[in-house]
N, C-alpha and C positions, 0 to 999 in steps of 0.2 A: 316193678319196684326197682329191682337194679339187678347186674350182672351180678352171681357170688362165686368164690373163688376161694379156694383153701390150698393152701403151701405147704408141703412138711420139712423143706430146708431151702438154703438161701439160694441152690441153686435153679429152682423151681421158681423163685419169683426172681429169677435174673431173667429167664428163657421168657417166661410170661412180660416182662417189660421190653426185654427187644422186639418181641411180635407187636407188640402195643407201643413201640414207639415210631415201626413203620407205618402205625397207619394215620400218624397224626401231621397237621399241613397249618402252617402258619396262615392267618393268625387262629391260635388255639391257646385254650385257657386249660390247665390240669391244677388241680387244687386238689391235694394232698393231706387227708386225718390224720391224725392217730396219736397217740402217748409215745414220750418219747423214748426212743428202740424201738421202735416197730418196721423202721423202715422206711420212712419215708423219704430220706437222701438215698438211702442205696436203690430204689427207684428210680427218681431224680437221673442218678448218676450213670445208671444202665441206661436210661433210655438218652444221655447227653454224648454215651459214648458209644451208642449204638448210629443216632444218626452225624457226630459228626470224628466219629474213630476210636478203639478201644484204646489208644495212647492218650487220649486225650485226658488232662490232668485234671480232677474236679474237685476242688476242696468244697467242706460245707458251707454257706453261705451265711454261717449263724452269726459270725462277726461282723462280713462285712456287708449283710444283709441282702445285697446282688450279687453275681456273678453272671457273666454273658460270655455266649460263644456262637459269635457268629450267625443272628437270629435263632436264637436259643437263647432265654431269659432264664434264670435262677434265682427265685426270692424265697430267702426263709424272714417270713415275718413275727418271730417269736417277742423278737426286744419290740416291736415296734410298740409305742401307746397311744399314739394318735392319730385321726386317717389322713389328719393334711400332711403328714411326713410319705405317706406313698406318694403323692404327686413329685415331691422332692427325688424320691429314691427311683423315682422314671417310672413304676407299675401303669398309669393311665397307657403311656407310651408301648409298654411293652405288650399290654393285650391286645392292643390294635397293630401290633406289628410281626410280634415273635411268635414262634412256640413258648408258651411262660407256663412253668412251673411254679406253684407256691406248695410253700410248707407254710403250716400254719394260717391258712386263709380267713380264718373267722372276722377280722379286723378288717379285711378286703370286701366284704360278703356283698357288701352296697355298691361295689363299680366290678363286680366279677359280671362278665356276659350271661344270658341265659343258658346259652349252648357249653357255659364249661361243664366240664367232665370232672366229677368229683370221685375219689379214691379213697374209701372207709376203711382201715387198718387196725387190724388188731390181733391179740394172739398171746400165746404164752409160749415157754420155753422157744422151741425152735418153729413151732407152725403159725402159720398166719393167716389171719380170713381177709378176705379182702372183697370190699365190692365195691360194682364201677358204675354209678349212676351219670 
């Protein structure tokens, strides 16, 4: 079914996303669940600044809907309502090229690869279950 995985604080799923971001090789698709506060950017953000430095500055991408760094793709597609607007915002481009992270994937579900790797999130207070199908 899937990898499962439970967290009792944030510093447990930082360590879990660095290990998990070394083992990932462009092009690669990570699609990202969960309600929001769960986690999903501070994911995101560990594994952006694990492979390409912990200085690396990562705002959420909820405004401006991309953020790149350097084959590394960042899309939060929360606002998005239409799917001809990914083509515009680059996603066709960036699965075929980058490491691409999405948040909020449901609206992508039709040009996501077969081979991405989805991230199921969820939790209360400080823990979080997480599985990695």
């Amino acid at each position: 079914m899937g990898k499962k995985y439970i967290f009792k604080n944030i510093e447990e799923i930082h360590k879990w996303a660095r290990d998990f971001a070394k083992t990932l090789k462009a092009p690669c698709v990570v699609a990202l669940h969960g309600d929001l506060g769960m986690g999903k950017s501070e994911i995101a953000r560990t594994i952006i600044q694990t492979l390409r430095g912990e200085n690396t500055v990562v705002p959420s991408p909820t405004f401006t809907i991309v953020q790149n760094y350097d084959g590394i793709s960042h899309f939060d597609l929360y606002r998005i309502e239409d799917k001809s607007e990914l083509t515009e915002i680059g996603l066709p481009y960036a699965i075929q090229n980058d490491i691409t992270l999405i948040e909020w994937p449901d609206i992508a579900k039709d040009i996501l690869p077969e081979n991405t790797i989805h991230i199921y999130i969820s939790g209360e207070g400080n823990t979080r279950n997480l599985t990695l199908m």
